[in-house]
N, C-alpha and C positions, 0 to 999 in steps of 0.2 A: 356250695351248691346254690344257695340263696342269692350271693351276687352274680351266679349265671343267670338266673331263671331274671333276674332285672333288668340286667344287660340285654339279655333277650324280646324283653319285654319293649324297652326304650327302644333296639333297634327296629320296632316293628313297628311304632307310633312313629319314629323318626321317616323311614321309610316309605310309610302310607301315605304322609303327608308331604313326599315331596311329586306323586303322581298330576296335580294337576287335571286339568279338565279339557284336557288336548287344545283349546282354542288360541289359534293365533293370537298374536298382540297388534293392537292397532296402534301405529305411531302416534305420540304426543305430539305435535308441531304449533310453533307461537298463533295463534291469530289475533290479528287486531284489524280488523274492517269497518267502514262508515260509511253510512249512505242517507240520504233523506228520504221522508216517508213520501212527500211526490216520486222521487227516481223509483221507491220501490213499487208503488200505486200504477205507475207509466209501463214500466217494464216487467211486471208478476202478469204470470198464467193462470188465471185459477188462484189467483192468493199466491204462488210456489214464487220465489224468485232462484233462478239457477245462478250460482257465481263462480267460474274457474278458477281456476291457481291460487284457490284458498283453501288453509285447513290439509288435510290428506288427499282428498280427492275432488274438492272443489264443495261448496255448500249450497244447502238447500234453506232459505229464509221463507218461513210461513205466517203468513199471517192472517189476525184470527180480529179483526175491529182493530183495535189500538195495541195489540197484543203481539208481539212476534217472538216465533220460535227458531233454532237455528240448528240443523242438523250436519253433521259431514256427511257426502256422499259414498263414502266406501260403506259397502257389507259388510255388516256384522257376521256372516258367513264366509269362512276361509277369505278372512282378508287379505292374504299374502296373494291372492288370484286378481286383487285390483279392481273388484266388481264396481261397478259405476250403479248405483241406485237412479231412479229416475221416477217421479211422480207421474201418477195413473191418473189420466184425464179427469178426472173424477176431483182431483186435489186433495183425497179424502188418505192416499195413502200412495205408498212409492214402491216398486218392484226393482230385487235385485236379477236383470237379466240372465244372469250365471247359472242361477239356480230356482229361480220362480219363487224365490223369500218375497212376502212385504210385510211393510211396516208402514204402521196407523202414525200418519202427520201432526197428531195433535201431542204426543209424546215420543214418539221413536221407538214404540214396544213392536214386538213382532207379533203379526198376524197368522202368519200360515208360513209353514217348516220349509224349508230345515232350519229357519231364522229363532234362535232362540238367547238373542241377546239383542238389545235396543241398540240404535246408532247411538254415533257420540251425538251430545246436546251441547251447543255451545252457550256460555253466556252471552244476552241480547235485552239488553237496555234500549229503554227511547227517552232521550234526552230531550228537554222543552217538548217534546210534544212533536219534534220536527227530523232530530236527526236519531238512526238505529244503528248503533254501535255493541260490536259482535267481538268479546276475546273470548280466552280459556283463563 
């Protein structure tokens, strides 16, 4: 009776723990990107620089003085929908069109729902002083 009642037990700890938190997976994909801080200086909006065919959905480089940050643009909201994020005139924060999530530019946390996981952040180095260099 004793090694039902355990049996029992493990299969219920076992079980609970393979439920998950329903959220998609965002692909891992290589990046390795470089740019100089004039190219990025020339060509940012607001600080944002948008760059395609990088990362999952193309990236978002921000920058804060000497400082830059580097986000992927897919949603952290039902990613498997391909939501494209886009920074709010403001550069203070980015809106997922899909579902009216943003997320604060200075770390990628989310501001206002249904967004309740930060974008990816990529690694962003600035070498000498001149060039900004983006992997995972």
């Amino acid at each position: 009776m004793m090694n039902r009642l355990i049996l029992a037990i493990m299969m219920m700890v076992f079980l609970s723990a393979c439920g998950g938190d329903n959220q998609a997976f965002i692909p891992n994909v290589p990046v390795n990107y470089t740019l100089t801080v004039q190219e990025f200086n020339i060509k940012a909006t607001n600080r944002v620089l948008l760059v395609p065919n990088v990362g999952v959905a193309g990236i978002m480089i921000v920058g804060f003085g000497n400082t830059y940050i580097t986000f992927d643009r897919l949603s952290s909201v039902n990613p498997e929908n391909r939501c494209v994020v886009s920074p709010d005139e403001s550069g203070i924060t980015a809106t997922d069109p899909c579902t009216g999530a943003k997320y604060l530019l200075t770390d990628g946390s989310p501001q206002k729902a249904p967004a309740v996981r930060n974008l990816r952040i990529y690694n962003t180095t600035v070498q000498s002083g001149q060039i900004i260099h983006i992997t995972n």
